[in-house]
C-alpha positions in Angstrom: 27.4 -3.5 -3.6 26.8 -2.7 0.2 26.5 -5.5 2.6 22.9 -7.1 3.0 22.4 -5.1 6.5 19.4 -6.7 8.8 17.7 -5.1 11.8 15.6 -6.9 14.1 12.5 -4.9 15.9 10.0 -6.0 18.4 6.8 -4.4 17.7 3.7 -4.3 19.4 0.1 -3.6 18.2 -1.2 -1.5 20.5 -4.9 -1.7 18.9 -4.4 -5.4 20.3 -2.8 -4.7 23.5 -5.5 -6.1 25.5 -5.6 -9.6 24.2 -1.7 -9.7 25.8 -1.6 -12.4 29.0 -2.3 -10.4 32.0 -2.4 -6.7 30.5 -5.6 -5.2 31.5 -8.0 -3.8 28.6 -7.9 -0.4 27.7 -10.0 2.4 28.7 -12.0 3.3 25.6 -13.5 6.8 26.8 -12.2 8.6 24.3 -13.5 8.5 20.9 -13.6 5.1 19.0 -10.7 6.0 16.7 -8.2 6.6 19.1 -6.3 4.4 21.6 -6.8 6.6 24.8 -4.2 8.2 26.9 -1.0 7.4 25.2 1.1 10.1 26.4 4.5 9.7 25.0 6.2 6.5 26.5 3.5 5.8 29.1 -0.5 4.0 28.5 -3.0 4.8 31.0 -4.9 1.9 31.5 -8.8 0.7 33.0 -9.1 1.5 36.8 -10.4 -1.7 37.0 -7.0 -2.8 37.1 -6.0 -6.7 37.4 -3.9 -8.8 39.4 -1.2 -7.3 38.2 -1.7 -3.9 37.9 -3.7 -2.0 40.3 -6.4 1.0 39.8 -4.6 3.7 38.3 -1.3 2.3 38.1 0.3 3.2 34.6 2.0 0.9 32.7 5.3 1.9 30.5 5.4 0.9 26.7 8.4 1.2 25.2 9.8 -0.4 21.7 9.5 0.4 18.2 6.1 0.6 17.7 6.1 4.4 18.8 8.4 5.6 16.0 6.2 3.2 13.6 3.2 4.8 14.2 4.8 8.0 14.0 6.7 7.2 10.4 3.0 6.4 9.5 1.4 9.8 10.4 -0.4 7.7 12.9 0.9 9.8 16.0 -1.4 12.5 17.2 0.7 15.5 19.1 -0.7 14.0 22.3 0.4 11.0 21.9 -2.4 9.3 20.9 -2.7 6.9 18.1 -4.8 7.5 15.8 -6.8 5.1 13.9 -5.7 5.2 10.3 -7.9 7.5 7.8 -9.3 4.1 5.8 -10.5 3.0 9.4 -11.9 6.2 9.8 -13.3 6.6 6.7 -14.6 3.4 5.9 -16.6 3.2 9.3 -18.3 6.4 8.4 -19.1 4.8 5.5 -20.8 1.8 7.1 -22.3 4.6 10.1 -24.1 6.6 7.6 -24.6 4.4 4.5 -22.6 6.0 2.4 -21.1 4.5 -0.6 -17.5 3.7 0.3 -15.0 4.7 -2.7 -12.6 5.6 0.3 -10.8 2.4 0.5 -9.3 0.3 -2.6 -10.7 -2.9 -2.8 -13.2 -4.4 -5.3 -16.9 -5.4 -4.8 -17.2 -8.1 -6.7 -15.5 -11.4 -6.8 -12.7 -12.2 -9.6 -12.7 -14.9 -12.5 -14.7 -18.4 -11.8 -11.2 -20.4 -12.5 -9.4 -18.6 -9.6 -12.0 -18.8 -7.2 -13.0 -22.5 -8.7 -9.4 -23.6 -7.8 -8.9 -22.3 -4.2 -12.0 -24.2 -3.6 -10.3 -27.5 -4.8 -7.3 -26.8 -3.2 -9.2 -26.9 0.2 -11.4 -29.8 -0.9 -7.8 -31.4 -1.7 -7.0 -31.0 1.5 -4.2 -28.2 0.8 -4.4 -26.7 4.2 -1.2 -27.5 5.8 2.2 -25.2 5.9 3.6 -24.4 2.4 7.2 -24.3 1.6 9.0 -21.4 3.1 9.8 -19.8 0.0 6.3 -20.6 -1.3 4.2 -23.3 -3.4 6.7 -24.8 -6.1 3.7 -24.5 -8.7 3.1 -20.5 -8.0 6.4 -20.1 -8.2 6.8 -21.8 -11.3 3.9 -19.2 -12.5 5.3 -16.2 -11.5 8.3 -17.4 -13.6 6.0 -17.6 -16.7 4.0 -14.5 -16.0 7.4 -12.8 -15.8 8.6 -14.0 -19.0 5.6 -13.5 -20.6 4.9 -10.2 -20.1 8.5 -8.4 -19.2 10.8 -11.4 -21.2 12.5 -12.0 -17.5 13.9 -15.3 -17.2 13.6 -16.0 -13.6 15.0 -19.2 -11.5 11.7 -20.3 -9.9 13.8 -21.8 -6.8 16.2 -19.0 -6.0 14.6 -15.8 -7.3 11.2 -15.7 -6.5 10.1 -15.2 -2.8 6.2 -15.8 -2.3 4.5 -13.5 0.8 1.5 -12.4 2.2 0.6 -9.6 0.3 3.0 -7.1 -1.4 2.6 -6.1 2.2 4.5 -8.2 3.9 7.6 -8.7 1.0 8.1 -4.7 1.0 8.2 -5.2 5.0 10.4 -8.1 4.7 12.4 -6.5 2.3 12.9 -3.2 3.8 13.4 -4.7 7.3 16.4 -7.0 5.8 17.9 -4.3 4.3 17.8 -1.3 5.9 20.2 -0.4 8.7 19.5 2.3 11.1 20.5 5.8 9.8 20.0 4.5 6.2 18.0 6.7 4.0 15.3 5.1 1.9 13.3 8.0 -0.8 10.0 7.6 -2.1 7.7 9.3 -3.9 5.1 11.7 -1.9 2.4 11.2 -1.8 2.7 7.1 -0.7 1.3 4.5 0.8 1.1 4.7 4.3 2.6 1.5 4.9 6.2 2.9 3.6 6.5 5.7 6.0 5.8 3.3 8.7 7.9 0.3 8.1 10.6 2.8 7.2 10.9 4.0 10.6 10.2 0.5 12.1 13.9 -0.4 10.4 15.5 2.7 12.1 15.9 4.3 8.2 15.6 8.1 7.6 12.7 8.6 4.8 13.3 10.9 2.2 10.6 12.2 -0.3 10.4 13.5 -3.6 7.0 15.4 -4.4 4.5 14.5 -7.2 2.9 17.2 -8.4 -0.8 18.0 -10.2 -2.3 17.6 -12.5 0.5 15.0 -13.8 2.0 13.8 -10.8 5.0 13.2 -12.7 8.6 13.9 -10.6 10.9 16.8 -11.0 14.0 15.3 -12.1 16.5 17.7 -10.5 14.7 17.1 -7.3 15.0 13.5 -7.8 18.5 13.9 -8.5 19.1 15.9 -5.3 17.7 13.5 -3.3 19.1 10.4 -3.7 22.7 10.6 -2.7 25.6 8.5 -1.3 23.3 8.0 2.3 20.5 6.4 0.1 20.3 2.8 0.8 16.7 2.0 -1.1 14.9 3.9 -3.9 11.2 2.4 -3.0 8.8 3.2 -6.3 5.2 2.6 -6.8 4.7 2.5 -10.2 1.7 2.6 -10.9 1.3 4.9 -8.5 -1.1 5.4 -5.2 -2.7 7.5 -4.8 -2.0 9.6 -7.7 -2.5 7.1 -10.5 0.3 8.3 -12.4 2.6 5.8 -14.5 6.1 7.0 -14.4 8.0 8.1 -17.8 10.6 6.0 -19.6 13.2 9.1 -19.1 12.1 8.6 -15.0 13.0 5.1 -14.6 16.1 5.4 -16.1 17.3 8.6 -14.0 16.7 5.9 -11.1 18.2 3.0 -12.5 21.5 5.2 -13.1 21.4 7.2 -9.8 21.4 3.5 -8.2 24.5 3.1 -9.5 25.9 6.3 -8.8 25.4 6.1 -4.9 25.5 2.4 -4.4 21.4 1.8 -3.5 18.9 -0.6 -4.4 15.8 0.0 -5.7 12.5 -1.9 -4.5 9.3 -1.2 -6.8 5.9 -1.8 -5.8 3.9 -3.0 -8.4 0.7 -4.2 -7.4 -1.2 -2.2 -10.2 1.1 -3.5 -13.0 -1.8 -5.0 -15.0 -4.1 -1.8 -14.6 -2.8 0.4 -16.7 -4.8 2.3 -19.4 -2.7 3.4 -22.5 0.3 3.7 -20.7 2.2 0.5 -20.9 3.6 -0.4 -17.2 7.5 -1.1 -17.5 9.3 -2.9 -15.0 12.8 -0.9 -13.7 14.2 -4.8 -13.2 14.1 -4.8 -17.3 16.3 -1.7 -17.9 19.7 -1.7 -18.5 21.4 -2.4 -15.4 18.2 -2.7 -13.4 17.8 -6.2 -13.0 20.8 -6.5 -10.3 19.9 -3.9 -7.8 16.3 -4.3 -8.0 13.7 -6.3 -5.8 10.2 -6.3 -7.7 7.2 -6.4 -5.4 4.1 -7.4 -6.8 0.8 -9.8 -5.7 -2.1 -11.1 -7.5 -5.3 -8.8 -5.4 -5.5 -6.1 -7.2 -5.1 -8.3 -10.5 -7.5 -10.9 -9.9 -9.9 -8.8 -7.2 -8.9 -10.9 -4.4 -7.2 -8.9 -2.1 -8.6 -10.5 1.0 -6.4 -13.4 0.1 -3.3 -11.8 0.5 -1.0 -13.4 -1.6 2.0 -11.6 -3.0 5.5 -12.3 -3.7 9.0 -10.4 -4.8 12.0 -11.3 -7.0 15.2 -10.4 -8.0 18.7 -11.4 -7.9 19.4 -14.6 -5.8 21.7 -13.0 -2.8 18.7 -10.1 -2.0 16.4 -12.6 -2.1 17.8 -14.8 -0.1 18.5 -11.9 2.5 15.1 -10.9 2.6 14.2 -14.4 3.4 15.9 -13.9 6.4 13.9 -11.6 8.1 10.2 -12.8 5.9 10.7 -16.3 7.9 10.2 -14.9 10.7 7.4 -12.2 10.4 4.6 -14.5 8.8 6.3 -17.5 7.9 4.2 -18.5 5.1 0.6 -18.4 4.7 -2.4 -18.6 2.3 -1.4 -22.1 1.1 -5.2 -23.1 -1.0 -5.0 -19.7 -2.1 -1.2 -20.2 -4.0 -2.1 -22.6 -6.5 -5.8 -20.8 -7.2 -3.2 -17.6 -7.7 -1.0 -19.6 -10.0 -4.2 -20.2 -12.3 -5.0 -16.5 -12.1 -1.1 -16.1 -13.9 -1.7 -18.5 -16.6 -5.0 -17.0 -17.4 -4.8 -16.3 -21.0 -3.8 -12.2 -22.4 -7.3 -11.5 -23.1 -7.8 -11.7 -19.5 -5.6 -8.9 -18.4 -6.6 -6.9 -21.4 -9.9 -7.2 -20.1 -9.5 -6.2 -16.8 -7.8 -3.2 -17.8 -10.6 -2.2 -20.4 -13.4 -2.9 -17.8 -11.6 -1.1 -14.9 -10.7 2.4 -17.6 -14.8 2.4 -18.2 -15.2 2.6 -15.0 -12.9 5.6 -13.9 -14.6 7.2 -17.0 -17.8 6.9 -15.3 -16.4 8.8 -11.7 -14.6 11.1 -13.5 -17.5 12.0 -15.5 -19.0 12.6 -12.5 -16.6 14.5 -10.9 -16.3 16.5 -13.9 -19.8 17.0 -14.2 -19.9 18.1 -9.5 -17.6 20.8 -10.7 -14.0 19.1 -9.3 -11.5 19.5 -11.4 -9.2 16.4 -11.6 -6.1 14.3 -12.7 -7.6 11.3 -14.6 -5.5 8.9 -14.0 -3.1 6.6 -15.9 -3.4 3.4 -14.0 -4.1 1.9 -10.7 -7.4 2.1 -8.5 -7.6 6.1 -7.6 -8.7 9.1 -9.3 -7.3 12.2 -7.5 -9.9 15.1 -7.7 -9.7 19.0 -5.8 -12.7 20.2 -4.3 -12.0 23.8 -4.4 -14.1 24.9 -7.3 -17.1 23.7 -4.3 -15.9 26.0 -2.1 -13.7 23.7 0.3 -10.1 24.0 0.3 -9.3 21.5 2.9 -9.9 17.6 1.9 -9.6 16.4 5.0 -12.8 18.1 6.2 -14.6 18.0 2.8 -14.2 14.3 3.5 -15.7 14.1 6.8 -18.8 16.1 5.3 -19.2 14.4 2.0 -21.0 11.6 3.0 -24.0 14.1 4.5 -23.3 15.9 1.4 -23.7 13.4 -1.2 -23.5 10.2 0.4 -20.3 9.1 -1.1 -16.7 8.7 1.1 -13.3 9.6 -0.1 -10.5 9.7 1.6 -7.8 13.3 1.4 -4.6 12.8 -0.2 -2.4 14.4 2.5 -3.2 11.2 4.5 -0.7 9.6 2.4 1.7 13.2 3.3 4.4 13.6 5.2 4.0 16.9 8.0 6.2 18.9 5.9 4.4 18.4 2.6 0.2 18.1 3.5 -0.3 21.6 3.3 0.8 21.6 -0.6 -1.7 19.0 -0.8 -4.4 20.0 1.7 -7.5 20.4 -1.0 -6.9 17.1 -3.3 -9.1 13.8 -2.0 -8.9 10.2 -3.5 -11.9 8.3 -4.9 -11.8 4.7 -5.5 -13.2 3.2 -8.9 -12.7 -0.4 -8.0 -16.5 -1.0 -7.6 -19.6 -2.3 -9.8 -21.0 0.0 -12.5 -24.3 0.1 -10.7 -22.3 1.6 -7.2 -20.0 4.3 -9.4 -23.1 5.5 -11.3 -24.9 5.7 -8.4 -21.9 7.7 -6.6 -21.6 10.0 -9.7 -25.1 10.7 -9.9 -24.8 11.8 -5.9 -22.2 13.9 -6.7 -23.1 15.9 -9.4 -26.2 17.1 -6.6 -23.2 19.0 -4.9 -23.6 22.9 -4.6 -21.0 25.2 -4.5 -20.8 26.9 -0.7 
C-alpha cells in the first residue's frame, strides 16, 4: 500500500472575514447571498476603511480557500462566492413561510434516553476536553454497534477515531491522505462537502454518474474511472441525494478495483440505519475490504440529533492513526456531554433501529404520495433522507428555478439536484429537485396536500 501522504492547508472563511483582528467588515451591497466583490484573487472592502486599510484600498486574499469554494460549486464566474443552495433555500423558506423539506434535518427531538443522558452528562459536570481519540465509553459502543450489526471486531483503542460529525472525519481523512495531484472518484450526484474538501487537499475529483430512475452506477464506467492515479474511492452508501442503496455486485467491483490500482476506499455512511428493504452492507465487511477501507459514520441522522455533531470513523490501525494526524488539529475534539448520551443511543436495543426505519419509510410514502398525486414523476427511494422527484410533467424543466418559485407555488422548498453536480454533469440533471422527508407527519401531509394544488404551466 501507498505511503499515508498528508497536506497541510490554511483556509480562511471568507463568510467570517470580518471578525479577523483589524480586517475591516465587508461591504454587503450586493445581495445577501453573496460575499461582494470577490474578483479572482482580490476582496474589495467597506470605504469606511480602518486603521489599516484606507477608503478604497483593496486587500489581496490568497490561500486555499479559493479552489475550496470552487471544488464546492461555490464560485460564481465573477468571482463571487455564493452562499450555498441550503442557505439559500432554507432562508427562503423562513422569508416566505414555506415549509422547508430543502435541508435534511429532523423536526423533532430523538429517543428520551439519549437526550436524558446528555443532560446528566452536563449535570455531571462532563464539560471539560475529551480524549483526543474520543470518550473511552463511545468508543467502546461503537465497537459493539459494529459487532452487532456488521460482526466487525474492532479494537476500541486503536481503530476507532471519534469526530465532529461525519463532517469533520471525511475532512480529516481526506486531508491526511490525499496528496496533491491525487485523484479521489465519487459518485455524482454528492454531497457538496466532497467536492470541496477534495480540492482543499490539492486532489483531482473524478466522478461516476448515477442515473434515474435507479441511480444505480454503470459498471464499465466505474471501471474506467478508477485507475492507477486513484488514491480514494469515497462512497455514500446510502446515498445523497439520490437515496439509492448500492448493489452487492457494486461494492465488490470497488472492493476489487482497490486492489487493482493500489487505492483506499472511504464510505460515508451516515444513513446506514435508514434503509427500507434494502439491507445496508458495509464495503469494510467484504472480502478484502476491511484493510483498505476507512468507514465514516455518526449518530445524527440515527438518533435525530444532528445539531450535536458527533461522528466517528474506523478502520485498520495505521489509517487511523494517520488521519489522527491531521483530525488533532482541525477540531481537536469536541461535543464531550454529547459522547456518552451517543454511546446510549448505540446500545439502544434492535427494535429501536427497526423502528426508526419503519417510521421514516411511512413517511417518504406520505411525500411521494404526494408527489405522485402533483403529477412529478419520481425515484422512491431506497434509503436515506431524500426523495428525488422531476418537475417536467408541470411544465418546468429547470429545478433550479422551479425551486426558487415553489414556495409561491405551493408553499413548500426543495432544493435541485444539480447543486450537488459538478459543471460538466448539471445539465444531465437540470429538471430533478430533492425533497426532504425527515419531518413530522402533520408537516409532510401538510406539504403533500400543498403540492397536489400544483397546475401544470
Amino acid at each position: 500500500m501507498r505511503g499515508l501522504g498528508a497536506f497541510n492547508a490554511d483556509t480562511l472563511t471568507v463568510a467570517n472575514a470580518a471578525t479577523v483582528r483589524g480586517v475591516p467588515a465587508l461591504t454587503t451591497s450586493r445581495r445577501a447571498h453573496r460575499i461582494p466583490s470577490l474578483t479572482h484573487d482580490v476582496l474589495d472592502w467597506d470605504d469606511a476603511g480602518s486603521s489599516e486599510t484606507g477608503p478604497g484600498q483593496r486587500m489581496m486574499i490568497s490561500g486555499a480557500w479559493r479552489r475550496t469554494a470552487s471544488g464546492a460549486g461555490l464560485l460564481a464566474a465573477d468571482g463571487s462566492v455564493t452562499a450555498s443552495i441550503f442557505a439559500e433555500m432554507s432562508a427562503l423558506a423562513v422569508r416566505t413561510g414555506a415549509l422547508n423539506l430543502g435541508q435534511g434535518f429532523p423536526d423533532e427531538d430523538g429517543p428520551p434516553q439519549v437526550l436524558a443522558a446528555a443532560h446528566r452528562a452536563i449535570r455531571d459536570g462532563v464539560n471539560q476536553y475529551p480524549p483526543g481519540r474520543g470518550m473511552p465509553i463511545l468508543r467502546e459502543a461503537i465497537a459493539r454497534h459494529q459487532k452487532r450489526f456488521y460482526g466487525l471486531d474492532l479494537d476500541a483503542d486503536t481503530e476507532i477515531l471519534v469526530t465532529a460529525g461525519a463532517t469533520e472525519a471525511l475532512a480529516a481523512t481526506i486531508l491526511a491522505l490525499v496528496e496533491p495531484g491525487d485523484e479521489v472518484v465519487t459518485f455524482e450526484p454528492f454531497y457538496d462537502a466532497y467536492g470541496g474538501l477534495i480540492s482543499l487537499a490539492g486532489g483531482i475529483h473524478r466522478t461516476v454518474p448515477l442515473r434515474a430512475p435507479h441511480f444505480q452506477p454503470d459498471l464499465d464506467e466505474l471501471q474506467a474511472t478508477i485507475t492507477d492515479r486513484t488514491r480514494l474511492i469515497l462512497v455514500n452508501d446510502p446515498h445523497n441525494p439520490t437515496g439509492a442503496v448500492f448493489a452487492a455486485e457494486t461494492l465488490g467491483v470497488i472492493v476489487e478495483l482497490a486492489h487493482r490500482h493500489d487505492a483506499l476506499i472511504v464510505t460515508d455512511e451516515v444513513y446506514e440505519h435508514l434503509t427500507f428493504g434494502a439491507r445496508h452492507v458495509p464495503i469494510s465487511t467484504l472480502p478484502g475490504g476491511w484493510e483498505r477501507t476507512i468507514t465514516i459514520s455518526s449518530g445524527g441522522k440515527t438518533f435525530s440529533t444532528t445539531g450535536w455533531k458527533v461522528g466517528w470513523l474506523s478502520g485498520p490501525a495505521a489509517l487511523v492513526s494517520a488521519i489522527l494526524a491531521v483530525k488533532q488539529f482541525l477540531t481537536y475534539v469536541n461535543g464531550a456531554p454529547f459522547q456518552p448520551a451517543m454511546a446510549v443511543g448505540l446500545d439502544l436495543p434492535d427494535s429501536y433501529f427497526t423502528g426508526i426505519a419503519g417510521v421514516l419509510r411511512a413517511k417518504r410514502d406520505t411525500l411521494a404520495e404526494g408527489l405522485l398525486r402533483a403529477g412529478f414523476d419520481i425515484s422512491l427511494p431506497q434509503g436515506s433522507y431524500f426523495i428525488v422527484a422531476d418537475p417536467r410533467p408541470l411544465g418546468y424543466s429547470n429545478g433550479a428555478d422551479f425551486c426558487r418559485d415553489l414556495p409561491g407555488l405551493a408553499g413548500v422548498v426543495a432544493v435541485p439536484i444539480s447543486a450537488f453536480c459538478s459543471p460538466a454533469h448539471r445539465a444531465e440533471y437540470a429538471s430533478l429537485v430533492r425533497f426532504a422527508y425527515c419531518k413530522s407527519t402533520d408537516v409532510l401531509t401538510r406539504a403533500a396536500r400543498n403540492l397536489r394544488a400544483l397546475t401544470p404551466t
